[in-house]
C-alpha positions in Angstrom: -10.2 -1.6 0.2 -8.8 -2.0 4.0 -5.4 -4.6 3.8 -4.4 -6.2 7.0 -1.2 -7.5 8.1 -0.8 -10.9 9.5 2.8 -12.3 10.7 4.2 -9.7 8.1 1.8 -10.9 5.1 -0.8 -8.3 3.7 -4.1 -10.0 3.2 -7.4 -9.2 1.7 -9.6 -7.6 4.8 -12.3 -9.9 4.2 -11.3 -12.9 2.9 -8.0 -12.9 4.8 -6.4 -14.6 1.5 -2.8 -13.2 0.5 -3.1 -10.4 -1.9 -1.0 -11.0 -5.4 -0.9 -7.9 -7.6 1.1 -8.5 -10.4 4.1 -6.7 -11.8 1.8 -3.2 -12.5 1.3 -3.8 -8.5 -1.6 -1.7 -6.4 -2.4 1.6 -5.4 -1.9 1.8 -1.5 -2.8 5.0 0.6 -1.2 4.2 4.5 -4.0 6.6 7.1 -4.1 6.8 10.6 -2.8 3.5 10.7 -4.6 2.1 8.4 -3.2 0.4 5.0 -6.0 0.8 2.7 -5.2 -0.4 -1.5 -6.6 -1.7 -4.8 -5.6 -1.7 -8.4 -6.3 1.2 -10.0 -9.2 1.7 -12.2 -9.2 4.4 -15.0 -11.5 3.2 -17.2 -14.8 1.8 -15.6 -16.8 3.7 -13.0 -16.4 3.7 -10.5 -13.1 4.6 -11.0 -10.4 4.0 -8.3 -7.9 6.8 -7.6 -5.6 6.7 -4.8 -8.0 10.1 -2.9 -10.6 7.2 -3.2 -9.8 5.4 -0.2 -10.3 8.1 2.1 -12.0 10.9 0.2 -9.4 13.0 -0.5 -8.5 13.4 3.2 -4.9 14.1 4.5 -2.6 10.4 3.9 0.2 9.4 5.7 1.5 7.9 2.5 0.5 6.9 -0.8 1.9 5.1 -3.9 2.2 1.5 -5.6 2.8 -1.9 -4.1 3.8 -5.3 -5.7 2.9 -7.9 -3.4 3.5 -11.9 -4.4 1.0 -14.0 -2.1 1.1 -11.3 0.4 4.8 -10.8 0.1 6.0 -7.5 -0.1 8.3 -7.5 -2.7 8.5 -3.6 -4.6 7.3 -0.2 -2.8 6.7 2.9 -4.7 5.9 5.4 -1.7 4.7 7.7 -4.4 1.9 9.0 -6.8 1.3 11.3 -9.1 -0.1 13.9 -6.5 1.9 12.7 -3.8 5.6 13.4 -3.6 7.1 12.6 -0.1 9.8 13.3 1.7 11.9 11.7 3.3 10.7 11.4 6.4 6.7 10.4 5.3 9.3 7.4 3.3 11.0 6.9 7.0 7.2 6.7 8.5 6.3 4.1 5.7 9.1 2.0 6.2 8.5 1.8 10.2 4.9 1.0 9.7 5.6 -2.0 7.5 8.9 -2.9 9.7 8.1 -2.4 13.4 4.3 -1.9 13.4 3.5 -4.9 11.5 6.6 -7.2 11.2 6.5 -7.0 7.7 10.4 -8.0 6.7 12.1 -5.4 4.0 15.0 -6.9 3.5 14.1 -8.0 -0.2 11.9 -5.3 -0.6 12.7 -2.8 -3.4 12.1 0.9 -2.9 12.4 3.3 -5.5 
């Protein structure tokens, strides 16, 4: 589930390979640094919730990406548990921008 972030593309951990979500996008939970995401599985087991990635544990941020070959392209810094303020939206934002040169200028955020 761990996504990294290569000259401001977000990959697949292991095979390094751009991740394309299509327009229902991911589930994305950002921890210690660390951007973890999937789609989201209701209806087979296991299923995958965003408290999945890190057993339920304190997140820095959580919500739904749309990524086209590793382009960032919408970012829903929300979930149905998770309601942010603005300043856990700020920290987002900075991770993606300045942490991992990840360029927002196209990037919708609702």
């Amino acid at each position: 589930f761990t996504l990294d972030i290569e000259n401001g593309l977000i990959l697949h951990s292991i095979s390094q390979e751009p991740v394309t979500t299509g327009r229902d996008g991911w589930i994305f939970v950002l921890r210690d640094g660390i951007l973890y995401g999937a789609k989201k599985e209701t209806d087979s087991v296991p299923r995958v919730h965003h408290t999945s990635f890190v057993g339920g544990e304190c997140v820095q941020a959580a919500g739904m990406m749309v990524l086209d070959n590793g382009v960032l392209q919408t970012l829903y810094p929300h979930s149905g548990h998770y309601r942010p303020k603005e300043r856990e939206v700020l920290v987002l934002l900075e991770f993606f921008s300045r942490r991992k040169a990840v360029p927002l200028d196209n990037v919708i955020v609702d």
